[in-house]
Structure formats: C-alpha cells, structure tokens
C-alpha positions in Angstrom: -7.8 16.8 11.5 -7.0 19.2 8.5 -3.0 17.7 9.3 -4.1 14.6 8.6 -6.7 15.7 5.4 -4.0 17.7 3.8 -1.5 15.0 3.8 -4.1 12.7 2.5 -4.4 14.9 -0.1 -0.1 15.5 -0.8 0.3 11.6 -0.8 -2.3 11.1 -3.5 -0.7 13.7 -5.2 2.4 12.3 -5.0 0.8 8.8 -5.6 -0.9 9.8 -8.7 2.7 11.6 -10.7 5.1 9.0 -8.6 5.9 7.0 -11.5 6.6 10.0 -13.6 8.8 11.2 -10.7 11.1 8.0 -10.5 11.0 7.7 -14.3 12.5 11.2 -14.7 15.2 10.8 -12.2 15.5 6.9 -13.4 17.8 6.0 -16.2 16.1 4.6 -18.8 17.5 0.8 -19.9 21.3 0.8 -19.7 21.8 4.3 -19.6 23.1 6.9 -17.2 21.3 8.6 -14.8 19.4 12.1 -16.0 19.3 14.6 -13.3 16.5 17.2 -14.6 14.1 19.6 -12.1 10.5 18.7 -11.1 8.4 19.9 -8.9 7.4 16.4 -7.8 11.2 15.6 -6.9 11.7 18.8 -4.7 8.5 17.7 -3.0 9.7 14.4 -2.7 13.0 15.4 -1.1 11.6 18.2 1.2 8.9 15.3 2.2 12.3 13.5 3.4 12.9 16.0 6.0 9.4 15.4 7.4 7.9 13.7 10.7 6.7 10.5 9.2 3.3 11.8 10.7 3.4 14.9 8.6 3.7 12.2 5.2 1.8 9.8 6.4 4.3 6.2 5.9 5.5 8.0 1.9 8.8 6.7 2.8 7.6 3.3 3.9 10.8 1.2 5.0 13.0 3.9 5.8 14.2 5.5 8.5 14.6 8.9 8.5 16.8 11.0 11.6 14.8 13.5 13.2 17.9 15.8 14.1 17.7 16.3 9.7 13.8 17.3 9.9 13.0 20.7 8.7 13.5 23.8 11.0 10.7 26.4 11.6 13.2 28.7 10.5 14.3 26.8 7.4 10.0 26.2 6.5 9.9 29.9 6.7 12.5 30.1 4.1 11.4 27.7 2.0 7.6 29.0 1.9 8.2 32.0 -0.6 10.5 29.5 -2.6 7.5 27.3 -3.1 5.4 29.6 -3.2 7.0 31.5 -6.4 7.5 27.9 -7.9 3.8 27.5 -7.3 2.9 30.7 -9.7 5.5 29.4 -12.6 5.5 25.4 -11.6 7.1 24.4 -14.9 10.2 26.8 -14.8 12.9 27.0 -17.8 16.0 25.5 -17.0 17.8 28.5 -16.1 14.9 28.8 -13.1 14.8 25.8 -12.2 18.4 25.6 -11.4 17.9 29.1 -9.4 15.2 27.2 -7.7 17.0 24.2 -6.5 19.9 26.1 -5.9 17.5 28.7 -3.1 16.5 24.9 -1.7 19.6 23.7 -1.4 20.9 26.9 0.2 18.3 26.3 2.7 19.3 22.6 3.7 21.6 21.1 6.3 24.8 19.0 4.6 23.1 16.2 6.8 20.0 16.7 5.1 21.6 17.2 1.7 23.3 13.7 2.5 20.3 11.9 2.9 18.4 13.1 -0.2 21.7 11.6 -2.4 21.4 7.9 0.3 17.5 8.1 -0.5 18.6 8.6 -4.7 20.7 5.6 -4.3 18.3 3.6 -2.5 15.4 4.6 -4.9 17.8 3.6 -8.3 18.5 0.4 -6.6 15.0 -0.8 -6.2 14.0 0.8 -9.6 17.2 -1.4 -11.4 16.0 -4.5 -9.2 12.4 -4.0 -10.4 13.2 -3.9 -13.9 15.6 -7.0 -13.9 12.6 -9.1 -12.2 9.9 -7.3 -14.9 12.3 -8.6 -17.7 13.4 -11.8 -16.7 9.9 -12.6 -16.2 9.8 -10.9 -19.6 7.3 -8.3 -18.8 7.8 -4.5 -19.0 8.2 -2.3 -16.7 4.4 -0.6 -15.8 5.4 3.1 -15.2 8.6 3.4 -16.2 8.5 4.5 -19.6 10.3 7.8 -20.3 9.0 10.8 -20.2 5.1 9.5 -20.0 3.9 11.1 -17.0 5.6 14.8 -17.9 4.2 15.1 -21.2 7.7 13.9 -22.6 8.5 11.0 -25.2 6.2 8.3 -24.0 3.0 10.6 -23.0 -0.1 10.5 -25.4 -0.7 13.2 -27.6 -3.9 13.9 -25.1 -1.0 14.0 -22.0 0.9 16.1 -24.1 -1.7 18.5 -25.0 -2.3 19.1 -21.4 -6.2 17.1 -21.6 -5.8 14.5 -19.2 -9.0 13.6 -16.9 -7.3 15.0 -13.6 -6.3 19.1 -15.5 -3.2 19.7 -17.5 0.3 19.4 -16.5 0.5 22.9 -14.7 -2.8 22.6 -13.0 -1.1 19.2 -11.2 2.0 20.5 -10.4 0.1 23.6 -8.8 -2.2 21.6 -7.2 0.7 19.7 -5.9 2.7 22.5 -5.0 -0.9 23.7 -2.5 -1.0 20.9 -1.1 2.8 20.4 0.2 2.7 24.5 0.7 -0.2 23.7 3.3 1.4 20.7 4.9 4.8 23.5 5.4 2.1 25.9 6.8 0.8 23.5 9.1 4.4 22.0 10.7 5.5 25.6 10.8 2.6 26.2 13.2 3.3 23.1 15.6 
C-alpha cells in the first residue's frame, strides 16, 4: 500500500500549491497567457502521462490514452532530470528552460499534444470560473497573481519563505519526493 500512501501524499501536494499552479499558467483578467516554469506544472504534466491509479482521480473528468502513459524507459530518463531539479527546485530561467527542454526531449509528440489539449481545457474552465465569480460579483478565491509562488499577491510572511507548511523551496522539494517516489514505484511495476 506505499502506491497508494505516496500518491496520497503527491495529490495533497499538488492540492495544497494547485491554485498557485493554475494562477501562474492563468492569465490574469483580460490579459494574455504567461508561460513561466514550476515545478508544480512539470508535475502536473508528467502526472498526465500516468495510470489514473498511480494519481489517484487528479484529472477527474478526463480521459487520458494509455498508449501516451509514461515508458519504463522514458521514467528512467526522467528520474535524474527530477532528481537534479529536486536539489535546485527554484531554477533561474536559463535552467529552467534547460529543464523543460530535457522533459520535453523525453516525451512522445502524442504526449506533448495532450499536455497543450489539457492547457486549453484547464484555461477554459479557469475563464468560465471567473465569468460566473464576477457576474455573481464575487472574486475569484485562488486566483490572485503570483500569491502562492511568493510573487505579487503573496504576504510578506509567504514571501519571506515563513508559511506554516516550510518555505517555498522546502514545498517544491517536498513535492519534487513525493512525485520522484511515485516514478520509482511505476518504474518498478
């Protein structure tokens, strides 16, 4: 049962930081979309090419293809990716794009295919939210820029790196363990 403890664990995680994750990849009000590197988005895409078994219903509502799930030979590449990511998890932009760029080498055009279907999916139901939250005239809970990365809209104590659950590194590492594990774990099936 450690399968099922460890992706207990990764879809807290993921839980816990999603708003930040959708908010960074979201536009905010009107504008266009920003494209930026987290470690909570590569997570979030790699979790794509998953058994839903293995993410425990993350992507409720939709169907993913299991020809596009992750090879044993692509997890083995990817494992010293992550890991490396996992010692520096908030890389300069230069890394970062090195980074995504050693993911990407490792991923199918299928699979590549489905992450930009999933985007669109995800910015439609993030625009429809915030039409409903403001013709109803409330805001949007979650979707402020920036808040959960220590950015704009995070409190000085978020931005200091004090909030109750670590700072921002010890998350994304902790993050980065968990999904590492869950890797570990398919590779051995």
């Amino acid at each position: 049962m450690i399968n099922a403890r460890v992706t207990a664990i990764v879809l807290a995680i993921l839980a816990a930081g999603g708003a930040g994750v959708w908010a960074q990849a979201a536009p905010g009000p009107g504008g266009p979309l920003r494209r930026g590197f987290s470690s909570q988005i590569l997570i979030a895409q790699l979790s794509l090419y998953l058994p839903e078994e293995a993410t425990r219903a993350m992507y409720r509502g939709f169907t993913r293809d299991p020809a596009l799930f992750l090879t044993k030979d692509q997890i083995a590449k990817l494992l010293p990716i992550l890991q490396a990511l996992r010692d520096a998890p908030l890389p300069t932009p230069s890394k970062a794009k090195q980074v995504q760029a050693e993911v990407d080498a490792q991923l199918t055009a299928g699979q590549k295919a489905e992450w930009a279907e999933f985007q669109k999916k995800m910015q439609a139901r993030i625009e429809e939210f915030r039409q409903r939250m403001a013709a109803s005239g409330g805001g949007a809970p979650g979707m402020t820029d920036g808040g959960a990365d220590g950015g704009p809209g995070a409190s000085a104590r978020e931005q200091a790196g004090g909030s109750p659950s670590g700072t921002l590194l010890q998350r994304r590492q902790r993050q980065l363990d968990a999904f590492i594990e869950v890797l570990r774990i398919r590779l051995k099936q």
